[in-house]
N, C-alpha and C positions, 0 to 999 in steps of 0.2 A: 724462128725455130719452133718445132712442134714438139710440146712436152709430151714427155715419156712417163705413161702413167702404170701403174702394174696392180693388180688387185687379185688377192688370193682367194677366192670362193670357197667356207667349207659347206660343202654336202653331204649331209649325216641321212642315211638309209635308216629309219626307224625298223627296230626289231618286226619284224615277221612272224605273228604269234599266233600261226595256225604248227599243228601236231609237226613236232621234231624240227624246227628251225632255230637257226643261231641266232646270235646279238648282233650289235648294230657294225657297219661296215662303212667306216667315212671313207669319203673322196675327195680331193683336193685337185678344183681347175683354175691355171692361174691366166688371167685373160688381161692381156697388153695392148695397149696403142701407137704402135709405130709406125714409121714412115714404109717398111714393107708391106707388101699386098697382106691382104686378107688372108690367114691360112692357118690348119687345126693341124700339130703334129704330139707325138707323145716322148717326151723328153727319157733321158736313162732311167729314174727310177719309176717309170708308169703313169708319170703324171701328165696329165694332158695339159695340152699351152697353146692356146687361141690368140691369135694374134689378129688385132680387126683395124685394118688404115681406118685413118680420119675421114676421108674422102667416102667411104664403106661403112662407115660408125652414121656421121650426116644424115644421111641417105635412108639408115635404115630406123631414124630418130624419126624423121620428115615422114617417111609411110606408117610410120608406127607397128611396123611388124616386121619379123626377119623372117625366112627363107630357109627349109636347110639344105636349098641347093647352093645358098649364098655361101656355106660354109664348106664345101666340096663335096657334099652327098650327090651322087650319078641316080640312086633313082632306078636303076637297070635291074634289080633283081637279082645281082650275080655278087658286084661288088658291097665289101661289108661298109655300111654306114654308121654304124654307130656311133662314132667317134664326134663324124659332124654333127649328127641328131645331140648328142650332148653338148656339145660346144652350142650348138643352137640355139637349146634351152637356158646354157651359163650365161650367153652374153644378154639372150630376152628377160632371164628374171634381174640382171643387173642394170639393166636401164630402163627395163616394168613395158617391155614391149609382146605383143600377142607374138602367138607362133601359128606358122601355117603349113601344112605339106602342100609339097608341089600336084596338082589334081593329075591324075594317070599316073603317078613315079609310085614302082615298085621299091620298096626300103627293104634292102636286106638286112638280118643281124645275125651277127655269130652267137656263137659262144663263149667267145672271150667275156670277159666281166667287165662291164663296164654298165652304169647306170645313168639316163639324163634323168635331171629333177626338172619339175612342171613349177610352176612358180608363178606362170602368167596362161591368160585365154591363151587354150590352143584348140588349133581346128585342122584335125586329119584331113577331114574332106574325104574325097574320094579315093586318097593314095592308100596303096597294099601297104602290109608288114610282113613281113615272113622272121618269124622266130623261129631258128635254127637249134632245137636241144639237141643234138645228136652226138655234140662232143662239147660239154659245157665246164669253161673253168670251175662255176662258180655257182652252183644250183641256188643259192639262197639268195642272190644276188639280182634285184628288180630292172626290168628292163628300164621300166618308166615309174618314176616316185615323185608322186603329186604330193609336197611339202609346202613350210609356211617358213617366214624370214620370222616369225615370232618363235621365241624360244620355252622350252619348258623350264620350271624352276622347282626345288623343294619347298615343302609348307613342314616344319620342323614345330609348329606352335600349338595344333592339335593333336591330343594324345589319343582319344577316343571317340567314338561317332554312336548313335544310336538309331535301327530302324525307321526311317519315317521323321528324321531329326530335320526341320526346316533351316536353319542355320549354323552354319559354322563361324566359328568368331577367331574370322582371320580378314585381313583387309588386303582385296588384289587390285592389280594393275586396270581390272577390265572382266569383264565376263572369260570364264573359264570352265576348261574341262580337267576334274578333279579326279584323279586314281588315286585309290588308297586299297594299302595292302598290309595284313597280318602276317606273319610269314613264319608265326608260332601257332597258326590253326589252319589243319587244311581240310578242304569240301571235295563235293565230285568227288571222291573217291570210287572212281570207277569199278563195276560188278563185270566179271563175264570175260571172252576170250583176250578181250584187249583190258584186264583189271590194271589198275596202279594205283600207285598210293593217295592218288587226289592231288589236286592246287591248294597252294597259298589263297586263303582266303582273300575274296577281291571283292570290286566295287567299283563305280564310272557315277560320275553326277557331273550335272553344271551349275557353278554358281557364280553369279553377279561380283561388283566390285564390293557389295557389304559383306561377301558371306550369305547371301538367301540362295537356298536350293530351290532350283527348280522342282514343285511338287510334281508335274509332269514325267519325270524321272526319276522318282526320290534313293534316299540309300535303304537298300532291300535288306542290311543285316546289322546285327547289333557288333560294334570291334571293340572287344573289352579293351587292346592293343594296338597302337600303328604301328607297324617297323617301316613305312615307307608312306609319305604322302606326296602329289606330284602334282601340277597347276599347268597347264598347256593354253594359253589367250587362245580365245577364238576369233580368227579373222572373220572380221563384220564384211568383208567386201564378195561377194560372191566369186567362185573361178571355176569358168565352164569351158570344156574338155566336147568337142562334137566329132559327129562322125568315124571314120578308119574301118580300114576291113586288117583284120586280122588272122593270118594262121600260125600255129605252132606244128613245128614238123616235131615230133612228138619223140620225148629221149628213149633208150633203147635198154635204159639201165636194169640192174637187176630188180627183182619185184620184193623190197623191202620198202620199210616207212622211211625210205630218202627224199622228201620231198622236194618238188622242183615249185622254184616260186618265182620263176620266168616271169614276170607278168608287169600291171598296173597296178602299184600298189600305193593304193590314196592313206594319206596320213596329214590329211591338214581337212579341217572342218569347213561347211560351208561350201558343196560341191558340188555341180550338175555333168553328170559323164551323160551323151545324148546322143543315139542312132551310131553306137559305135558296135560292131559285127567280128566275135571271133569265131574260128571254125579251125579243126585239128585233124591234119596230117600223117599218112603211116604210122599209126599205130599197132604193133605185132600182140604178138600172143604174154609178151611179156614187157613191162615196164615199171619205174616206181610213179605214184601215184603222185598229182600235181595241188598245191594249196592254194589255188583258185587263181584265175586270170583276170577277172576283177576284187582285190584283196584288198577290203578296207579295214582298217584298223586305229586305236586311239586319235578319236576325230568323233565328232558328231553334225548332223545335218548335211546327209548326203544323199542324194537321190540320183540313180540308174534307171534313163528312161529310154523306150525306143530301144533294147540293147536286143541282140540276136546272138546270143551264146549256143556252146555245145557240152554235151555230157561226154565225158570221159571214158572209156574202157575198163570195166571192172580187173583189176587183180586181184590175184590171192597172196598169202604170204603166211608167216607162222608167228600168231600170236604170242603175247605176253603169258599164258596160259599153255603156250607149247603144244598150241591146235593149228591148223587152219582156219584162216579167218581172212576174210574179202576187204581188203582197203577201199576206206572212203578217199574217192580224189574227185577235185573241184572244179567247177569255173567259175565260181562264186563262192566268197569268202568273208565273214567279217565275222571281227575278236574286239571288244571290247569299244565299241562302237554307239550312239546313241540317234535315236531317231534317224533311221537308215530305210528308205522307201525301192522299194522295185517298181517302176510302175512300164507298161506294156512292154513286159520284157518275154522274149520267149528263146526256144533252142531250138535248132537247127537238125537235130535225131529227136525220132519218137518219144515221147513223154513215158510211153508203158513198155519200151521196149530194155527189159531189164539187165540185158547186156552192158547198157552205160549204167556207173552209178549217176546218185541225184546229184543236182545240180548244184544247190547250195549248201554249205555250213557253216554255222558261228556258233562262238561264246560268249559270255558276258554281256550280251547287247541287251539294251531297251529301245523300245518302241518301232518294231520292227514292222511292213506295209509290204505286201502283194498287193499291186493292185492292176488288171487287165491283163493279167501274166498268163501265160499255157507255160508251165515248167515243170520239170518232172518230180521237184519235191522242196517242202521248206522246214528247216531240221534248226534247232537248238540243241545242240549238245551239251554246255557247261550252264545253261540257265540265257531265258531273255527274260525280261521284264515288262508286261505288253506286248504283244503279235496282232496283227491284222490282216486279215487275207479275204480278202475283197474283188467279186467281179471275176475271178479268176478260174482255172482247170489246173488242178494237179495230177500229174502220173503215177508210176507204178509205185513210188515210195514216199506217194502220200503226202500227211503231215506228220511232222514227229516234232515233240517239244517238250521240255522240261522246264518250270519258273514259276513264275509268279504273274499277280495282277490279272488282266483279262485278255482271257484270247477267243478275240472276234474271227467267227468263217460264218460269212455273210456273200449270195448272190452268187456260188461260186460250184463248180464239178468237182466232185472228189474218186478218184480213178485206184487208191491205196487199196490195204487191205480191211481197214478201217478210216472213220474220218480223220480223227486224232489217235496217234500211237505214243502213249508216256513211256517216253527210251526208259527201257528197266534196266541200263547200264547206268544211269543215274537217278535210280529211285523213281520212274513211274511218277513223279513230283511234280502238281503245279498246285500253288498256293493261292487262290484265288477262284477269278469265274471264269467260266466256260461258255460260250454262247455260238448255238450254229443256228443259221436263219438265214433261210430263203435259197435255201442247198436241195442238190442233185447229188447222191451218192449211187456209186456203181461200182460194187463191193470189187476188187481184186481185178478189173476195167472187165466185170461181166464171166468169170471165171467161177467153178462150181464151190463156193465156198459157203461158209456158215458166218453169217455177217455179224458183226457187231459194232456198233457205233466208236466207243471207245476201248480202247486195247492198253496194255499194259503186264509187267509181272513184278509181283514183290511178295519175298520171301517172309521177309520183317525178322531176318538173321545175321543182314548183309550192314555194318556201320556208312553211311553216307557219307557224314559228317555234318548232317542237318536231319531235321526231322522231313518224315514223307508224307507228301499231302494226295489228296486226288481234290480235282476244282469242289471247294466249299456248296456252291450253287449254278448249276447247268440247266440252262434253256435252249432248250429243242422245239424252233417252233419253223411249220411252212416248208418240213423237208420232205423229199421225194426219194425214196430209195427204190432203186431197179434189182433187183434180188430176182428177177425173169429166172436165171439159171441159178441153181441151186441142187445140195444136196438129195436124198431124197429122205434122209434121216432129219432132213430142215425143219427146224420148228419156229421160224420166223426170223428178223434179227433182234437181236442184245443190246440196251446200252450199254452195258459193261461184259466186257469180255472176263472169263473165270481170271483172272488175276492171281489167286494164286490157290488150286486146287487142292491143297494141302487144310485148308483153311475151313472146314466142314463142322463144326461145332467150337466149346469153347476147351476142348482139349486142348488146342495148339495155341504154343502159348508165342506171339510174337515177340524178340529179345528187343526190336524195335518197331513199335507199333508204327500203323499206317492209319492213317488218318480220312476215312472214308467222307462222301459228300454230304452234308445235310439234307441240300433240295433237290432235284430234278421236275423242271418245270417242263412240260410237254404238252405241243399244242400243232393240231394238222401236220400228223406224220401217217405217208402214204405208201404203200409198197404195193408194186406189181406181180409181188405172186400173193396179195392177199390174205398174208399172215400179218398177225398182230407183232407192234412194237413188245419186249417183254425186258423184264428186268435185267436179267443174267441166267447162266447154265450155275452159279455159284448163289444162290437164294441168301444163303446166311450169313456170309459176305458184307452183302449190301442190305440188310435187314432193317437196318435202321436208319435208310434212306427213304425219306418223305416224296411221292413221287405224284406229282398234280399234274391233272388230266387239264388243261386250260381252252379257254374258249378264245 
């Protein structure tokens, strides 16, 4: 007699914490072995019920990999597969077997809600996806959630944390990634069309089974307060994700911040996505903007290689401020993320053609890597900690960042308006050094403008909810600026763009001062229309920055 075995899978969608998305949305698949064939149906209340023969289970032990034609996916493009692609994934992460798409099978998906979780190697290979938003239950609702069988827990024992504090004196299961949150102090208090009241003050580290914090990543603020502290093990085994070509036939919704997060969204640490290609379908004159189709979050060490992404179609819509104002939407996304690498990834539309917005956006990350990328921009919005952009070309929206630590643009084209642009929606703030070397800049991609190296605005009226820096110490050395075309009122370029024009003697009195640079260190800076590097159009400003000519 063949025992009858029954196992209930929960599958928990970790929260989606790019702009206006909901909480968490579990799913329960319950996967049986009985003497009937193989087969995935969805029971009265929505639940899905996989049923895998012994003869079928065997089989797919012995090749170590399932199938999701095994599961009833057709592959044809027409009919919806989702169902199977989940059951796919349930029955591969319960007996820790790879997944593989069938090579030529188109995989259609609706819009119904339904999410498979990644759990084990999987390998698109050459099979299509078409992601259908055109009538979706469930916008927040991920196609695919690369998750971990390791579960998060409260840490209840530490009350306070200090910047730069190397230990925590809490004893864990294993190396882990720590979230800790004040939720009596908030930051980012956004300035400008899209203002609000700011975040819960946050924080990401990883530390060891004693309690040592990775210096590598350290805690960037002092929390006089925890209201919430959270511990996520990091799986030591690596889980690689290759190949798929991907389209999203693009929702039709109205053009407000409804975010559609249709996507991949990695939530387990320790990850390589590799030569995976998405590209987007009918998009009209109007739709709501998408929170990226690569959407990583609470997880660290993950690297996106080989990817071939698309930029989006800018909307407009009606700000916080009760203006018009152009929604950021995505295909690259990561919030609260650590040591997160790009490396030869590019998009499939023009980098400078500023019809798509840029490609990327996150918050709260550290140790963030461009590297061999052509993409059309790398943006921090709520603060990273560490940036690196390396080997690469950016388009028409640049670099933009706010944080801390050091941000290395090294080897690399810059096609923005500036090299670096300090988002003046979160204080023009980076708390550290700045270093560009061995760069090509081409102010605005060759457009008649008045260049300046770094860009920014701050009032010094506006609370943040931290103090505002600009980089302590900037090294400028081995850059090449093409300023060919230019004004005719040009008087060279800037390192500092006027920042804030108001600011012309010591009449004005900032209610929150800004924290100008000490050094600017400058060394082999070249320009093709033969005007000199110069300080700023704002002299008093920066007056009391030490600015060395180096050899």
């Amino acid at each position: 007699m063949i025992k009858y075995t029954a196992l209930t899978l929960l599958l928990t969608i970790s929260a989606l914490r790019t702009q206006a998305q909901s909480g968490d949305s579990p799913e329960n698949i319950v996967i049986t072995s009985g003497k009937s064939k193989t087969n995935v149906f969805t029971n009265e209340s929505g639940r899905l019920q996989v049923n895998v023969s012994p003869k079928d289970a065997a089989a797919f032990k012995a090749a170590g990999l399932v199938r999701y034609s095994s599961f009833g996916a057709k592959g044809d493009g027409k009919t919806d597969d989702m169902e199977a692609i989940a059951a796919t994934h349930a029955f591969a992460n319960q007996q820790g077997l790879r997944v593989k798409a069938d090579e030529g099978a188109t995989y259609y998906i609706s819009g119904k809600e339904r999410t498979a979780f990644i759990r084990t190697d999987t390998d698109f290979g050459t099979a299509a996806f078409i992601i259908d938003d055109t009538d979706v239950q469930n916008r927040n609702a991920a196609v695919f959630t690369v998750s971990s069988d390791l579960k998060p827990f409260k840490v209840t024992t530490v009350t306070t944390l200090k910047r730069n504090q190397p230990k925590i004196d809490v004893s864990l299961p294993g190396t882990c990634l720590i979230t800790v949150t004040n939720a009596n102090v908030k930051q980012y208090i956004r300035f400008g069309l899209n203002q609000n009241n700011g975040s819960s003050q946050t924080d990401i580290f990883v530390a060891d089974q004693n309690g040592n914090v990775d210096m590598q990543s350290p805690v960037i603020w002092d929390f006089d307060q925890i209201t919430e502290m959270t511990a996520l093990p990091i799986d030591q085994t690596p889980l690689k994700i290759t190949g798929g070509r991907f389209t999203t036939i693009a929702n039709k919704a109205e053009s407000k911040y409804t975010y559609y997060n249709r996507n991949i969204a990695i939530r387990r640490s320790n990850v390589l996505v590799e030569g995976i290609r998405h590209e987007i379908k009918g998009e009209e004159d109007h739709g709501a903007p998408y929170g990226g189709f690569l959407n990583i979050g609470d997880c660290a060490y993950v690297t996106i290689k080989d990817a071939v992404l698309t930029g989006h179609r800018t909307y407009s819509t009606i700000g916080a401020a009760g203006k018009p104002v152009s929604m950021g939407t995505y295909d690259l996304s990561a919030n609260r993320a650590l040591n997160v690498s790009f490396v030869n990834c590019s998009q499939t539309n023009d980098i400078n053609d500023a019809t798509y917005w840029g490609i990327l956006g996150s918050n709260f990350c550290k140790n963030m890597l461009y590297d061999h990328c052509v993409l059309s921009r790398f943006d921090a919005h709520q603060g990273v900690a560490n940036a690196t952009i390396r080997n690469s070309t950016l388009g028409h929206m640049g670099i933009n960042a706010i944080g801390s630590g050091r941000l290395l643009i090294e080897k690399s084209t810059i096609r923005g308006r500036s090299i670096v642009n300090l988002r003046s929606d979160y204080g023009s703030t980076w708390q550290g050094e700045l270093i560009i070397r061995d760069c090509v800049f081409i102010p605005a991609n060759g457009k008649a403008i008045s260049a300046d190296l770094i860009s920014g605005s701050y009032s010094g009226q506006h609370d943040f909810g931290y103090t505002c820096y600009m980089p302590e110490r900037i090294t400028i050395e081995n850059l090449r600026i093409d300023d060919t075309n230019h004004p005719a009122t040009y008087e060279g370029p800037a390192i500092f763009a006027n920042i804030n024009p108001q600011l012309k003697d010591d009449s004005y009195k900032e209610k929150y001062p800004y924290i100008t640079p000490k050094e600017v260190i400058v060394r082999n800076v070249t320009t093709t229309s033969g005007k000199s590097l110069r300080l700023s159009d704002n002299a008093y400003m920066f007056r009391n920055v030490k600015v060395t000519a180096g050899h």
